[in-house]
Each structure stands twice: as structure tokens, then as C-alpha cells.
N, C-alpha and C positions, 0 to 999 in steps of 0.2 A: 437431463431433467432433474436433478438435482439425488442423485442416487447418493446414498451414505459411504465412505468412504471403502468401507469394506465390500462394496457391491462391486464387480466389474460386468461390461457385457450386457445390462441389463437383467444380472441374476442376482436379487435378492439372499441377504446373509440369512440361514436358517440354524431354530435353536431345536436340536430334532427330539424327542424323548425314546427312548431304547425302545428296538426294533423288534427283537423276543424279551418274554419275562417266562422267567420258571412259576410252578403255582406255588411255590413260597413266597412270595412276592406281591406286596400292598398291589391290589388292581387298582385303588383310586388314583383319582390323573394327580400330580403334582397340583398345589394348590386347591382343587377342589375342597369344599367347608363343605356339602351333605350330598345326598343323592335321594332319589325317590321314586315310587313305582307309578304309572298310570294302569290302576287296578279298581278303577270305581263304577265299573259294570254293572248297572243294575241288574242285567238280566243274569250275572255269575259267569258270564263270559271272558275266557282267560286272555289277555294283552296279546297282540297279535304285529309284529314287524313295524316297531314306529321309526318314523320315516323323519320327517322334517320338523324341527324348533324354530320358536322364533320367540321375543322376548317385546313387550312395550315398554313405555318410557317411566312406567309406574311400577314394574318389575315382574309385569307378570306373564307366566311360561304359555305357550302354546305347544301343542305338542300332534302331529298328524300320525293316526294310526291305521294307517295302513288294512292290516290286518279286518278290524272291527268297523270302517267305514266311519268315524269321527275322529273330531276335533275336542281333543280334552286340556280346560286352563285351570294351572294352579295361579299360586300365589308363588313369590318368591323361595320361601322352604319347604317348597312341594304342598303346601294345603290345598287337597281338590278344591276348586270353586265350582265352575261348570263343567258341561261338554256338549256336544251337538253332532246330527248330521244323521247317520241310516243308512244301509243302502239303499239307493237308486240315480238317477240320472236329475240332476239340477235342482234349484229350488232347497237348497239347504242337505241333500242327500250327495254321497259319494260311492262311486265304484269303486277308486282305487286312489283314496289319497295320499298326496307326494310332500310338496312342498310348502310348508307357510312362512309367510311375512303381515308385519306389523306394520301400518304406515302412521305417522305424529299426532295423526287423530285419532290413533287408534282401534281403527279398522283393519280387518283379519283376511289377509290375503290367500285361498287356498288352490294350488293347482292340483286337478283332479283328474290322474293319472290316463285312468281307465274311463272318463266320459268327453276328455279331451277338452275341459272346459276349466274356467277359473272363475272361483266363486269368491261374492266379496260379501261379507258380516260383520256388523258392527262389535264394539268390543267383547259383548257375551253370547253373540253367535248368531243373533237376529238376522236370518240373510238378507242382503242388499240387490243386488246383480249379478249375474253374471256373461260371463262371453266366450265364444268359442267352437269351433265345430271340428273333426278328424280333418285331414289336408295339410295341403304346402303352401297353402294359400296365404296373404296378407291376414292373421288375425285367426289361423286355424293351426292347429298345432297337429302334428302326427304322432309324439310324447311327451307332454307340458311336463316338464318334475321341478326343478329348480324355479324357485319363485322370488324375488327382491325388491323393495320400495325405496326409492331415494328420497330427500329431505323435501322435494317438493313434491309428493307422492305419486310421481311415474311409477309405474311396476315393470318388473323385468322378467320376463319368462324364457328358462332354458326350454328351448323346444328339442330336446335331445335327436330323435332321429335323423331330424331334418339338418340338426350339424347350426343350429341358428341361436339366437339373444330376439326375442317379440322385444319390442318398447310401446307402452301403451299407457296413457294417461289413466287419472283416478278412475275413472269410470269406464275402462274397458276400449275406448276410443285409440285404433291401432296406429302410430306414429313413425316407427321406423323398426327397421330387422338389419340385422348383421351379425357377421360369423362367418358367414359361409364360404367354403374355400380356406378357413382358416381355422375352424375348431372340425373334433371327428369325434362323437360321442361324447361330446359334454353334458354335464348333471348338474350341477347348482352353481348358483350365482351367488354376488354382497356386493354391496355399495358403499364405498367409504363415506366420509364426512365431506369430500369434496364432488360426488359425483362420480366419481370413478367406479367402470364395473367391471369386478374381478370374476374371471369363471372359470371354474375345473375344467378344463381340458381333458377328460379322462381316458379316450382313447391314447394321445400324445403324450399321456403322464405329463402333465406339466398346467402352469395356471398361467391365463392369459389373461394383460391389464387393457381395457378399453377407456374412452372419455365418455364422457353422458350422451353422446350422439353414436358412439357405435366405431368411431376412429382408433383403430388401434394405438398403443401406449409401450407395449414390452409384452416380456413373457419369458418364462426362468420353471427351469425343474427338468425331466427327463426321466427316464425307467431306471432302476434301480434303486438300492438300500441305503445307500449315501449319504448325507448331510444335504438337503435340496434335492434328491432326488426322488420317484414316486414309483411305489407299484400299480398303486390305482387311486389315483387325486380325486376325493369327490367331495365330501363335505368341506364348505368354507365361510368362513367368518371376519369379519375382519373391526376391531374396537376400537375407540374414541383416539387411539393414538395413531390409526391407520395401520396398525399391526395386522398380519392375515394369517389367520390361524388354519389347516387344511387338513383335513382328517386325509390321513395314508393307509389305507384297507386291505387288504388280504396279506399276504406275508407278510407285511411290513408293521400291519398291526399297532399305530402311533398318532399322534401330532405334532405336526413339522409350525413350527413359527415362526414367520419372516418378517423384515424390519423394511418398509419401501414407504416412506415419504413422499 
């Protein structure tokens, strides 16, 4: 499939960054230019577990908080703009928000942990629809978290318990499901530039590559410290070069960067 010379097997070459730091040591990631807080709580409410980024094509951050039951967007150099959401169950409210994506129109993807549901809002938060109910069923999820949009704005939802990938058009209309028998506690998903979707494996420690239908592709990584290899694979991302980027969590403490064309 056209793997880079360095690859054998189907395992992607990885550029890993150091696995402990002492606290002498720049915590900023390589290359990063700033960092910023989501601390714009009107009620003086402290930032509570945020969970899932996602960025538009105008640069601006989205960010899922967990913790406080909203969705807060900067601008590119962290300038608050808005936020939205509350607790409760649909309709612009959150129990336990996970995952966000951005799809070309810029519309704000959010899968909502704890009401089993995926809410969809326009660019400043105006809700739109949503879909979803607890189950194993076609179009219900048992733990929505990982959420992703492709170029023609399918959405992708890790259904984590259930071991599955939802595939579902712009508006929530359920299309296909796959994974299963093949992934064991997977957390987030991405989309390259051609359709392909990547997803954390995180049971398996390792990242598994699909086609836009749900057909497997590959898959590379494994347990441990190594160079490609994962203690707990869960955030991933992958940029305009098809590079995939995978946050490596608990002891490992890193990001692993692989080169798959």
C-alpha cells in the first residue's frame, strides 16, 4: 500500500519525544509557540478535566470540558471568544462531555459522554440536532467519546464499550458500524485528507487504519516504552501531511509521531 521505506509489516516509523522528564525540564512540547487556560467561567467556576480539541479551518480552538458541562472557543492565541452548553440532557446541555470535531462548514461536533447522545451546533454554539440513545443498537451508543468529520462531513463516533466506529452522515442519519472483533476499548478517532480512519486502539495499545467504509487498512504499535510502542494510545490526530500524531498516557507520558502515507 505504498508504506515508506522505513516501514516493514505494516508498522509505521515513529518520531517518539522522551518518556520521563525531570521537573527541570521545559514541560512545553517541542515546537509549540503558546499555551493557554480555559478559565472564562462566568460563574468563578475552576476548569474541570478537558477532554477533546478540535480546530476549524479559520483557526479557531474548540475545546470539551468535561468537568464544567461546556464547550469553550478561542481564537487561534487562546483569545476566549465564546462557550456554551450547562448541565443537562440534549438541546445544547451536557452530562459529560467527550469528544469534539469540526466539519468544512464549520459546524461543531460534540459527543456527550454521559447522555449517550451527539450534539451538533453551528460555529458559535447555536444547537442544531442531535442523535442517540444508551444501547448496542444501530445509532445508540453504550460510550460515545471519540468523535471525527471527514471532508465530506460523515461523522465518526468511537462507541468505546461496544468495541465499535458509528458512521453517520451530516445530520445524524446512521450509515455503517465497524470494529468489532477487532478493536477492545478504543477512545478517539481522525480522518486523514483521504478518508481514511485512524483509531486508538487502546485496550491493544496500538492504532488501527480503516478506509471510509469501515474496511480495514493496517495497524502498528503494541504495549510498551519503545519507539511505536504504547502504554495507553488514546488521543490522535493526524495533519495535512497525513502524519498521525498519538498521545501515549500514563507512564509513557509523550507523543509518538508516525509517517504513513
Amino acid at each position: 500500500m505504498g508504506w515508506p521505506a522505513a516501514v516493514t509489516q505494516g508498522v509505521c516509523s515513529a518520531t517518539a519525544r522522551p518518556a520521563h522528564r525531570s521537573p527541570s525540564q521545559n514541560h512545553s512540547a517541542t515546537g509549540a509557540t503558546s499555551h493557554f487556560r480555559c478559565d472564562r467561567e462566568p460563574q468563578g467556576r475552576r476548569v474541570e478535566r478537558l477532554f477533546g480539541v478540535a480546530v476549524d479551518l479559520s483557526g479557531n480552538v474548540f475545546v470539551a470540558e468535561f468537568g464544567n458541562w461546556r464547550v469553550q472557543k478561542f481564537d487561534n492565541n487562546g483569545g476566549f471568544i465564546t462557550s456554551w452548553g450547562g448541565f443537562g440532557i440534549g438541546n445544547g446541555h451536557f452530562v459529560a462531555p467527550c469528544g469534539v470535531a469540526v466539519d468544512t462548514n464549520g459546524n461543531v461536533f460534540v459527543a456527550d459522554t454521559g447522555s449517550s447522545l451527539i450534539e451538533k451546533f453551528t460555529n458559535d454554539g447555536t444547537f442544531l440536532t442531535s442523535w442517540g440513545s444508551m444501547g448496542s443498537g444501530d445509532g445508540q451508543f453504550s460510550y460515545a467519546q471519540g468523535v471525527a468529520v471527514d471532508g465530506n462531513g460523515n461523522v465518526f463516533v468511537v462507541d468505546a464499550l461496544d468495541s465499535r466506529v458509528q458512521k453517520f452522515d451530516n445530520n445524524g442519519n446512521f450509515l455503517t458500524a465497524f470494529g468489532s472483533g477487532q478493536l477492545s476499548g478504543p477512545t478517539w478517532v481522525a480522518v486523514d485528507g483521504s478518508g481514511n480512519v485512524l483509531v486508538s486502539d487502546t485496550l491493544n495499545e496500538r492504532v488501527v487504519k480503516f478506509d471510509n467504509n469501515g474496511n480495514f487498512i493496517a495497524t502498528w504499535g503494541g504495549p510498551g516504552n519503545g519507539d511505536g510502542q504504547f502504554f495507553d494510545a488514546e488521543g490522535i490526530a493526524v495533519d495535512g501531511d497525513r502524519d498521525v500524531f498519538v498521545a501515549d498516557n500514563n507512564d509513557n507520558n509523550r507523543v509518538q509521531k508516525f509517517s504513513c502515507p
